[in-house]
C-alpha positions as CSV (number, residue, x, y, z in Angstrom):
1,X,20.0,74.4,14.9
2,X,18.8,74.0,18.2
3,X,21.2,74.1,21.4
4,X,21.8,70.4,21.7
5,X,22.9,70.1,17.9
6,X,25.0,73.1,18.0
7,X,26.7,71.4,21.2
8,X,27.5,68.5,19.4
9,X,28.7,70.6,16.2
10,X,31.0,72.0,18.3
11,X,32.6,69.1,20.2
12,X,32.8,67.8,17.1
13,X,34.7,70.5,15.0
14,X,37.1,70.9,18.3
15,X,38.1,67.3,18.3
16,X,38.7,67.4,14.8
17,X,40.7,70.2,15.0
18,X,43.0,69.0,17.8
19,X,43.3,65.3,15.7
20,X,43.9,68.0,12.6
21,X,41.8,65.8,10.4
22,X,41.2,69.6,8.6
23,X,43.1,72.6,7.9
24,X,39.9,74.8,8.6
25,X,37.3,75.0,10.9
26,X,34.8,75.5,8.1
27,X,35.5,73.1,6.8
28,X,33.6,70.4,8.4
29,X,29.5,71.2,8.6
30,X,27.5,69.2,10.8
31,X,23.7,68.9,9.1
32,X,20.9,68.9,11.5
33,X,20.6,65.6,10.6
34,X,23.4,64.5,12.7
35,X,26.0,63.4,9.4
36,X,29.1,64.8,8.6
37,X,30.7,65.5,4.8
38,X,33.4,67.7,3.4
39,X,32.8,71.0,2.4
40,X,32.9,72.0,-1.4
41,X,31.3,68.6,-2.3
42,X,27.5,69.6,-1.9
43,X,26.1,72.8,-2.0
44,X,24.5,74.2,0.9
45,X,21.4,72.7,1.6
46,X,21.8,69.9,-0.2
47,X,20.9,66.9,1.9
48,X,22.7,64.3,2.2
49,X,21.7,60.8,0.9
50,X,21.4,57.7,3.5
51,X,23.3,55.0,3.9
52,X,22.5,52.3,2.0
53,X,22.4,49.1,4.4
54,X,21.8,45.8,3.5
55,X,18.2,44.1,3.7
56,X,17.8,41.7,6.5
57,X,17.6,38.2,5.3
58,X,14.6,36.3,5.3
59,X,13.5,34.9,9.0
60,X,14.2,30.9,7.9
61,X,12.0,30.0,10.9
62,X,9.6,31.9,10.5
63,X,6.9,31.8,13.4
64,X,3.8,29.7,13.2
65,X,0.5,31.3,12.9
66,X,-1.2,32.5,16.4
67,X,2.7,32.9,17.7
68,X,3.4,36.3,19.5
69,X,5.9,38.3,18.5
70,X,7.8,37.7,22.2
71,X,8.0,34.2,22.0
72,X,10.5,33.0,19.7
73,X,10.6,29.8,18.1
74,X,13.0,27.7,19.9
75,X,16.1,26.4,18.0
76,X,16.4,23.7,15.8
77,X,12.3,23.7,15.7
78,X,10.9,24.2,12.3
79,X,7.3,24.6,11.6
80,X,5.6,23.2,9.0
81,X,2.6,25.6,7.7
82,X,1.0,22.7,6.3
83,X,0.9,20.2,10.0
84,X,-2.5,19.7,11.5
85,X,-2.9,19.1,14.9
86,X,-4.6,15.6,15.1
87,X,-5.6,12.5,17.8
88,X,-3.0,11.5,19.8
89,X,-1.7,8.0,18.3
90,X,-1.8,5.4,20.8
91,X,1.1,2.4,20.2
92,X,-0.2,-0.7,20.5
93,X,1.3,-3.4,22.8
94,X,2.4,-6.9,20.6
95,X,0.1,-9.4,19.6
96,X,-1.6,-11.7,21.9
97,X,0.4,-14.9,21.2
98,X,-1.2,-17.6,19.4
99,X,-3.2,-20.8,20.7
100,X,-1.0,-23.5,21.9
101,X,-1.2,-27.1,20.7
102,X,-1.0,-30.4,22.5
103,X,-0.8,-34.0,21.9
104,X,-3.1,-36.2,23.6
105,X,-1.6,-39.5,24.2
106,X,-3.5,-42.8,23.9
107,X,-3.6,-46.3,23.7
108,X,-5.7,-47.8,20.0
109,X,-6.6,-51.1,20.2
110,X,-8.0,-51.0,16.0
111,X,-4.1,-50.0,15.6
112,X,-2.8,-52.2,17.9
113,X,-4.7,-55.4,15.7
114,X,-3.4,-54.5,12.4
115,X,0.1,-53.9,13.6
116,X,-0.1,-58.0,14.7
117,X,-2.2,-58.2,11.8
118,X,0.6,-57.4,9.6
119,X,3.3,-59.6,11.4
120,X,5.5,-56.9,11.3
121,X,6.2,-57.5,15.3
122,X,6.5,-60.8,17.1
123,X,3.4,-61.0,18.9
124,X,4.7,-63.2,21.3
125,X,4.7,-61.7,24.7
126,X,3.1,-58.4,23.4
127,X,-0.8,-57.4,24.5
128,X,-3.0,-54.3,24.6
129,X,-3.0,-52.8,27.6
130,X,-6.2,-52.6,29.2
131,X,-6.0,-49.8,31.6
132,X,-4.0,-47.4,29.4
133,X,-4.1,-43.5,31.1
134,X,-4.5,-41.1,28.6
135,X,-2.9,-37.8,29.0
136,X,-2.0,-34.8,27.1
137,X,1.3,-32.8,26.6
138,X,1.4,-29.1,25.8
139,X,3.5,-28.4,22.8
140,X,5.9,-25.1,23.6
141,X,9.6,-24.4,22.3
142,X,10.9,-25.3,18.9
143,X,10.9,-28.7,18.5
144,X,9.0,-32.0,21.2
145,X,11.2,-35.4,20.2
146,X,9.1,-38.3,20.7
147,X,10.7,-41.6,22.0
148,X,11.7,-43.4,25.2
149,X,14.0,-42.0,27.6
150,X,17.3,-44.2,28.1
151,X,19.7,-43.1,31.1
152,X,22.5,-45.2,29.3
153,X,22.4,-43.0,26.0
154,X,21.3,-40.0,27.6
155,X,18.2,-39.7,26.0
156,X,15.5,-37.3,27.2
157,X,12.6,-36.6,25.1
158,X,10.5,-34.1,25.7
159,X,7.0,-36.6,24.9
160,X,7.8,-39.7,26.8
161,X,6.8,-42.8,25.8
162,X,9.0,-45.1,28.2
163,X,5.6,-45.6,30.4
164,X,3.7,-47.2,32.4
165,X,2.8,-49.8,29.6
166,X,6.2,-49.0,27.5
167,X,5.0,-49.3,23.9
168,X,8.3,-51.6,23.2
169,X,7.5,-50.7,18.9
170,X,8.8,-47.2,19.8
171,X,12.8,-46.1,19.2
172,X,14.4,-43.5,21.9
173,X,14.6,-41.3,19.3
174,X,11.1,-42.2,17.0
175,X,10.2,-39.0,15.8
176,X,10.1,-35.1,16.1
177,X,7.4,-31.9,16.3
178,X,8.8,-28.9,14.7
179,X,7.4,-25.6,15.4
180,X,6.4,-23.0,12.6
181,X,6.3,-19.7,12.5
182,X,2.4,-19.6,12.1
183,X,2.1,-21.4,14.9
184,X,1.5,-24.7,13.4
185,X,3.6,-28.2,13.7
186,X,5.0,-30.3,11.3
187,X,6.3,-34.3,12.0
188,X,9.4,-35.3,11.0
189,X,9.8,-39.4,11.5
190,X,13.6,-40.0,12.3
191,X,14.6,-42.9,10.9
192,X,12.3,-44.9,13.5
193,X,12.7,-49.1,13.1
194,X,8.8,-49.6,12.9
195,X,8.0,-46.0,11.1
196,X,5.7,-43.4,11.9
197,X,1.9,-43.2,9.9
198,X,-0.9,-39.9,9.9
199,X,-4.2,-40.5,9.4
200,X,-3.4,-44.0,8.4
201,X,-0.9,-43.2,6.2
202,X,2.8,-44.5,6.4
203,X,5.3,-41.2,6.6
204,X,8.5,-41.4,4.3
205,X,11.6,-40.9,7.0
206,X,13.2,-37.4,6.9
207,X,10.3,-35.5,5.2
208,X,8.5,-33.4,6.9
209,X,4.7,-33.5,7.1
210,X,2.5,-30.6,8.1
211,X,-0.1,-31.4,10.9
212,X,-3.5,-30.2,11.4
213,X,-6.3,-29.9,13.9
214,X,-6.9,-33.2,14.9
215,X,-4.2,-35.3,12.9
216,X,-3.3,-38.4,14.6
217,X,0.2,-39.8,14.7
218,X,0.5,-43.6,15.1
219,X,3.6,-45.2,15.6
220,X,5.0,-48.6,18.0
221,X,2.3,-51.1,18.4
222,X,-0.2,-49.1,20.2
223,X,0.6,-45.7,20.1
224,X,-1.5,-42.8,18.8
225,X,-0.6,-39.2,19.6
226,X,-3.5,-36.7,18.7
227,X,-2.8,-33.1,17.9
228,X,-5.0,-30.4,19.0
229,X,-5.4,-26.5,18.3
230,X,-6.4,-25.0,21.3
């Protein structure tokens, strides 16, 4: 042995000797490996086995490829050997929202004559007017009621037909534009007195009918209401 390992041999034996852990001072051999065992058990010379230690348990997160050994992989990051660093993915803002609609509103004078035509209203004090304005409404929110406003029944429709040049065929309540999700409007006639046509055709009350580009809506005595896509 060399001086250092004879040192330690020593200390050793001493402070077994003053703990009496053994009756002899042979016997306990230090090995120039640095391990103790009892005497008698091996021969001399015999070496004596390592310890047997466990094997270290697989890394679970193990580095990714390129890594160096000093930077560790942060915690609760996992890599995934088979991830491909791609584009970055740009989100999209919503939709632009969809064209609005309006109604243009108008005075006919071919639906005015078959409405007296038909004698379904006294035409006694009722005439075209002449100088009707037209003008056009922009459809937004859920539903647009068509009628004729009334303070006393507190009636405020959003398309107002009370005037100038009331149409008097029209109810305060006549009818109503119901949004759809698509974007498009159907017509539901609310159990007007004179009744509500499209296209010429009379509307049954409480069914809904879907519009289209350019549908007109007649209803009073005078009263067309044309739908446009904008």
């Amino acid at each position: 042995m060399s001086l250092p390992w004879r040192a330690c041999a020593w200390v050793v034996r001493e402070f077994a000797l003053a703990l009496g852990l053994v009756p002899d001072p042979d016997w306990l051999t230090i090995h120039a490996g640095g391990a103790a065992r009892a005497a008698g058990q091996t021969s001399v010379g015999q070496s004596t086995a390592p310890l047997q230690t466990e094997p270290a348990a697989p890394d679970q997160n193990p580095p990714p490829p390129g890594w160096h050994r000093h930077a560790p992989v942060p915690a609760g990051v996992r890599h995934d050997p088979r991830a491909k660093a791609g584009p970055a993915v740009v989100k999209q803002g919503p939709k632009p929202a969809k064209p609005g609609w309006s109604a243009v509103i108008s005075a006919d004078r071919g639906y005015f004559d078959e409405v007296i035509a038909e004698g379904a209203l006294d035409e006694t004090g009722i005439s075209f007017p002449g100088s009707y304005q037209q003008r056009s409404v922009p459809l937004s929110g859920t539903e647009m009621r068509i009628g004729r406003r009334s303070t006393s029944r507190g009636v405020t429709p959003e398309i107002d037909l009370s005037g100038p040049h009331a149409d008097p065929g029209i109810s305060h309540l006549h009818a109503v534009l119901i949004a759809q999700q698509d974007g498009t409007w159907l017509l539901l006639d609310q159990g007007s007195s004179n009744g509500t046509q499209v296209n010429g055709r009379q509307v049954a009350s409480g069914v809904p009918v879907p519009l289209r580009d350019g549908d007109r809506i007649s209803l009073g005595v005078w009263t067309v209401l044309t739908v446009r896509a904008a």
